[in-house]
DOMAR-282737 format. One line per 4 residues: number of its first residue (from 1); their letters; for each residue x, y, z of N, C-alpha, C. Coordinates in Angstrom, 1 decimal. Example, Ala and Ser with C-alpha at 12.3 -4.5 7.8 and 13.67 -1.06 7.14 Angstrom:
<sites>
1 = as = 13.2/-5.7/7.8/12.3/-4.5/7.8/13.2/-3.3/7.8 ~ 12.8/-2.2/7.1/13.7/-1.1/7.1/12.9/0.0/7.9
</sites>
This chain:
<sites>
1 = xxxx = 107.8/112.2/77.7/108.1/113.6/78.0/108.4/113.8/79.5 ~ 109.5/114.2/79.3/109.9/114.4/81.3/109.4/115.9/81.6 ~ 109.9/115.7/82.6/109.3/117.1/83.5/110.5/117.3/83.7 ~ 111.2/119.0/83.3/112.0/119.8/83.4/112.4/120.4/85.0
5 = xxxx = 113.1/120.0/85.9/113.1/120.2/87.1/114.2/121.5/87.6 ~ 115.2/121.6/86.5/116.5/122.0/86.5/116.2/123.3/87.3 ~ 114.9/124.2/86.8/114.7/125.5/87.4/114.1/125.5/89.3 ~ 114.2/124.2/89.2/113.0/124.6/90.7/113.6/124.9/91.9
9 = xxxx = 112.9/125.4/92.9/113.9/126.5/93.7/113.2/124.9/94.9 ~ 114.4/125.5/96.2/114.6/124.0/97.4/112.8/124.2/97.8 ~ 112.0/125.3/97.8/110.7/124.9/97.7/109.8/124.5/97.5 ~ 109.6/124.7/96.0/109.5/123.7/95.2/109.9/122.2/95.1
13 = xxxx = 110.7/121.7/95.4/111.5/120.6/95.5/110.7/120.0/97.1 ~ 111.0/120.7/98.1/110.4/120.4/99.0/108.6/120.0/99.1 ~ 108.0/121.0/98.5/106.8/120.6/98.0/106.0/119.7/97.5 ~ 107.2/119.5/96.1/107.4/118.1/95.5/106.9/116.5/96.3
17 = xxxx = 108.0/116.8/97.5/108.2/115.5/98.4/107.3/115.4/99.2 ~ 106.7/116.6/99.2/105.3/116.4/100.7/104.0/115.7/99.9 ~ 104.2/116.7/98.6/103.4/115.5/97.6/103.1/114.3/98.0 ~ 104.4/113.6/97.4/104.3/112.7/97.1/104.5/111.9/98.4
21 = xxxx = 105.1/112.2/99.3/104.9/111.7/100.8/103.3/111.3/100.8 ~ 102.8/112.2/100.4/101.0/112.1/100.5/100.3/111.2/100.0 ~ 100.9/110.9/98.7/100.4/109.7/97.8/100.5/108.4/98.2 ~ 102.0/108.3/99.3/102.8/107.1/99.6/101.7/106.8/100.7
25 = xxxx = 101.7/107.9/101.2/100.2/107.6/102.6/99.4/106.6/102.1 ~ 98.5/107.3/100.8/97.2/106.7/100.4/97.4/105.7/100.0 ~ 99.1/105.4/99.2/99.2/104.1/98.7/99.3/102.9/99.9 ~ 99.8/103.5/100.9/100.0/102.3/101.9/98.7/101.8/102.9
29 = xxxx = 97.6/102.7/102.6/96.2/102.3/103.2/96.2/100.7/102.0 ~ 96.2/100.8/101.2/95.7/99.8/100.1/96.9/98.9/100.0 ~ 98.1/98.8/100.4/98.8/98.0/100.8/98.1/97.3/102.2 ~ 97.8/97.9/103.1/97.0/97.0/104.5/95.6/96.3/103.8
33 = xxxx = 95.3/97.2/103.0/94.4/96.0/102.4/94.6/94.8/101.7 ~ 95.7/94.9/100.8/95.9/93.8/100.3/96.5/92.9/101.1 ~ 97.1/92.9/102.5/97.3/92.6/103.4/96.5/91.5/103.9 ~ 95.1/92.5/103.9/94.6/91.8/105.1/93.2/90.7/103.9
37 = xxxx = 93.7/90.8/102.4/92.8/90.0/101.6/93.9/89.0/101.6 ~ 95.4/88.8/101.8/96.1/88.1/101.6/95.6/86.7/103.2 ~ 95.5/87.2/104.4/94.8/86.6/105.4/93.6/86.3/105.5 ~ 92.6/87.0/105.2/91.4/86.7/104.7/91.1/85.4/103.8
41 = xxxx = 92.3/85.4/102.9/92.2/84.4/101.6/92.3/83.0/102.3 ~ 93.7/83.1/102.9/94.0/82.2/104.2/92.8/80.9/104.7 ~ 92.3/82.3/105.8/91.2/81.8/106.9/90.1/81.0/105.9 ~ 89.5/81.6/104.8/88.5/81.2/104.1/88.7/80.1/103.2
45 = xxxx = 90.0/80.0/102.8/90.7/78.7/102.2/91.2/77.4/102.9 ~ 91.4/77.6/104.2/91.3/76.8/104.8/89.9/76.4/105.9 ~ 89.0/77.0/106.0/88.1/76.6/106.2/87.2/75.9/105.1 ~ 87.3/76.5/103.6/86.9/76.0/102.9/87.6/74.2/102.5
49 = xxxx = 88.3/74.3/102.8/89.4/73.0/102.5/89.4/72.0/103.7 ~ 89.5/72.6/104.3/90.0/71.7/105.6/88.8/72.2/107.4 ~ 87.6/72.9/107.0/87.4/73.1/108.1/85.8/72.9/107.8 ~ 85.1/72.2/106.8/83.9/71.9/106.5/83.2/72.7/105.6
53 = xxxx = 83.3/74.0/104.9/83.2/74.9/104.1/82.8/74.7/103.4 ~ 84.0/73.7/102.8/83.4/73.5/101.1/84.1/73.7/100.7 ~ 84.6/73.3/99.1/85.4/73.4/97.8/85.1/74.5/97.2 ~ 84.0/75.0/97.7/83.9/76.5/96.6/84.2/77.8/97.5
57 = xxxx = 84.5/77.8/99.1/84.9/78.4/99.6/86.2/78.5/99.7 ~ 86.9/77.1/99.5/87.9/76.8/99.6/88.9/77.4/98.4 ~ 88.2/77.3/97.4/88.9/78.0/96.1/88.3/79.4/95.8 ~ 87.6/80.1/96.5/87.4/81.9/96.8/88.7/82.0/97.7
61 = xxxx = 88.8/81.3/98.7/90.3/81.7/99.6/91.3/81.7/98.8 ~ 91.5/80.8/98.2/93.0/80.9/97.0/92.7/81.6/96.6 ~ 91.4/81.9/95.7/91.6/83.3/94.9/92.2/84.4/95.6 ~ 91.6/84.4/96.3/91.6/85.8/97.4/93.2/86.2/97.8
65 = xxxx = 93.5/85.3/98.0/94.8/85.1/99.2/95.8/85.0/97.8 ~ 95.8/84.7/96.1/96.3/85.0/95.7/96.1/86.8/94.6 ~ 95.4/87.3/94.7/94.9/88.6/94.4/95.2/89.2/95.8 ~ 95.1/89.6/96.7/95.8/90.0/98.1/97.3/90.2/98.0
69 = xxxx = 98.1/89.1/97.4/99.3/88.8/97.2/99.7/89.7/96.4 ~ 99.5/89.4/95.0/100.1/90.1/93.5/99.7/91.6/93.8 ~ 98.8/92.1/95.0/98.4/93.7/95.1/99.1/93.9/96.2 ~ 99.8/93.3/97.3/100.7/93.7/98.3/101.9/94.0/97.4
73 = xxxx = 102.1/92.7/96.8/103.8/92.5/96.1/103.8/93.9/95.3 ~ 103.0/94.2/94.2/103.2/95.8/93.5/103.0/97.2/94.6 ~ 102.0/96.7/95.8/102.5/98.5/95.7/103.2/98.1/97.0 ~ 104.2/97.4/97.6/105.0/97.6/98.2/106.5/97.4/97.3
77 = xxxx = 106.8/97.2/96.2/107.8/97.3/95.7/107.5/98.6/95.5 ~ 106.3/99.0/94.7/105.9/100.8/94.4/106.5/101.7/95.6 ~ 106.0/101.2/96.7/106.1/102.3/97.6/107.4/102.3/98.2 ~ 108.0/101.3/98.3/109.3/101.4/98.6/110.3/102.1/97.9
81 = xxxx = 110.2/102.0/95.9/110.6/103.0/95.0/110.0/104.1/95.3 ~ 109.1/104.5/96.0/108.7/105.7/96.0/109.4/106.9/97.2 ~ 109.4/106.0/98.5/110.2/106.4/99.5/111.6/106.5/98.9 ~ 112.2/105.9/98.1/113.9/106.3/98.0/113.6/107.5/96.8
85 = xxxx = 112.9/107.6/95.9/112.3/109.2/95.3/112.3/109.8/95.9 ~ 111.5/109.9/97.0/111.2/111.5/97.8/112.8/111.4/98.9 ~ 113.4/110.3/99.2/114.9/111.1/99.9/115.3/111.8/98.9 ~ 115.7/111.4/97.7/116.4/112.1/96.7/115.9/113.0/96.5
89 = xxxx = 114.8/113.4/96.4/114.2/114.5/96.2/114.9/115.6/97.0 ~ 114.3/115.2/98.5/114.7/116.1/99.6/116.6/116.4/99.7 ~ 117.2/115.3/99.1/118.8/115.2/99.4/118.7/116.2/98.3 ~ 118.4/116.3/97.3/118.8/117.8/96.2/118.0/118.7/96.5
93 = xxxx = 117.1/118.9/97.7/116.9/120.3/97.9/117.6/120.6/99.0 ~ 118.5/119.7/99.8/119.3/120.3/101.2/119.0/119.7/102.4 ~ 117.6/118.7/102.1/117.6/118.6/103.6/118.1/117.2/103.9 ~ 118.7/117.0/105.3/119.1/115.6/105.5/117.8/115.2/106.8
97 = xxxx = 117.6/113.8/106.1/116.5/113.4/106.9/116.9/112.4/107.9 ~ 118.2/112.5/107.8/119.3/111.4/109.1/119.7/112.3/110.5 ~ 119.4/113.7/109.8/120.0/114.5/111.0/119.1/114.9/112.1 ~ 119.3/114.9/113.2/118.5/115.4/114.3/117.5/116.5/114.0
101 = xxxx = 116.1/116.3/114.4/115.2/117.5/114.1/115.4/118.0/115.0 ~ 115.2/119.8/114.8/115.2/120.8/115.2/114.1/121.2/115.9 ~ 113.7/121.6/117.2/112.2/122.2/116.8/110.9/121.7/115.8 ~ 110.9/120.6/115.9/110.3/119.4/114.9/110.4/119.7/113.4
105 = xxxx = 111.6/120.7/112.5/111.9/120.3/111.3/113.0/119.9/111.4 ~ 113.8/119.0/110.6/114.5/118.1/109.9/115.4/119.4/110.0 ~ 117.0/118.6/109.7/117.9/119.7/109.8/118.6/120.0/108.1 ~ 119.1/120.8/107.5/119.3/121.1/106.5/121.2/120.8/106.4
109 = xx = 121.2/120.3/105.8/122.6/119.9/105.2/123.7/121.2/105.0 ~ 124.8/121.4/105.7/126.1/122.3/105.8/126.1/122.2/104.3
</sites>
């Protein structure tokens, strides 16, 4: 079931994108996390392996460093599809987000 957008006024629309601008926020806190489990996995897998640790440390860091991975890889493909949504968004309500800001809003398309 889609959502019927046809009626929504450039406020609405703009609303829309501040939205979801907001979500892309929260989403990209948990992208630095998976980031930083992707390094984490690293450090601890090679210490486990190669730095006196141990085998069972050693194979928590793969885990880690591959779970870190497969959760960076989805929500930055996510959030990247998400950023090219909200220009489109904003491009069908008028505003261009290439043009020089005004008074610190964005300029609206002739």
């Amino acid at each position: 079931m889609a959502l019927d957008t046809s009626n929504w006024t450039r406020e609405d629309l703009v609303r829309e994108a501040k939205l979801q601008t907001d979500a892309i926020q929260r989403l990209n806190v948990w992208l630095r996390l998976g980031y930083s489990l992707v390094a984490a996995g690293f450090i601890v897998g090679y210490w486990g392996f190669y730095g006196g640790g141990g085998t069972g440390f050693g194979v928590l860091g793969v885990a880690l460093l591959v779970v870190g991975a497969v959760v960076s890889v989805v929500l930055k493909v996510g959030t990247t599809n998400a950023k090219r949504n909200v220009r489109a968004i904003l491009d069908a309500a008028g505003v261009d987000l290439d043009a020089p800001a005004k008074k610190g809003v964005q300029g609206e398309k002739n």
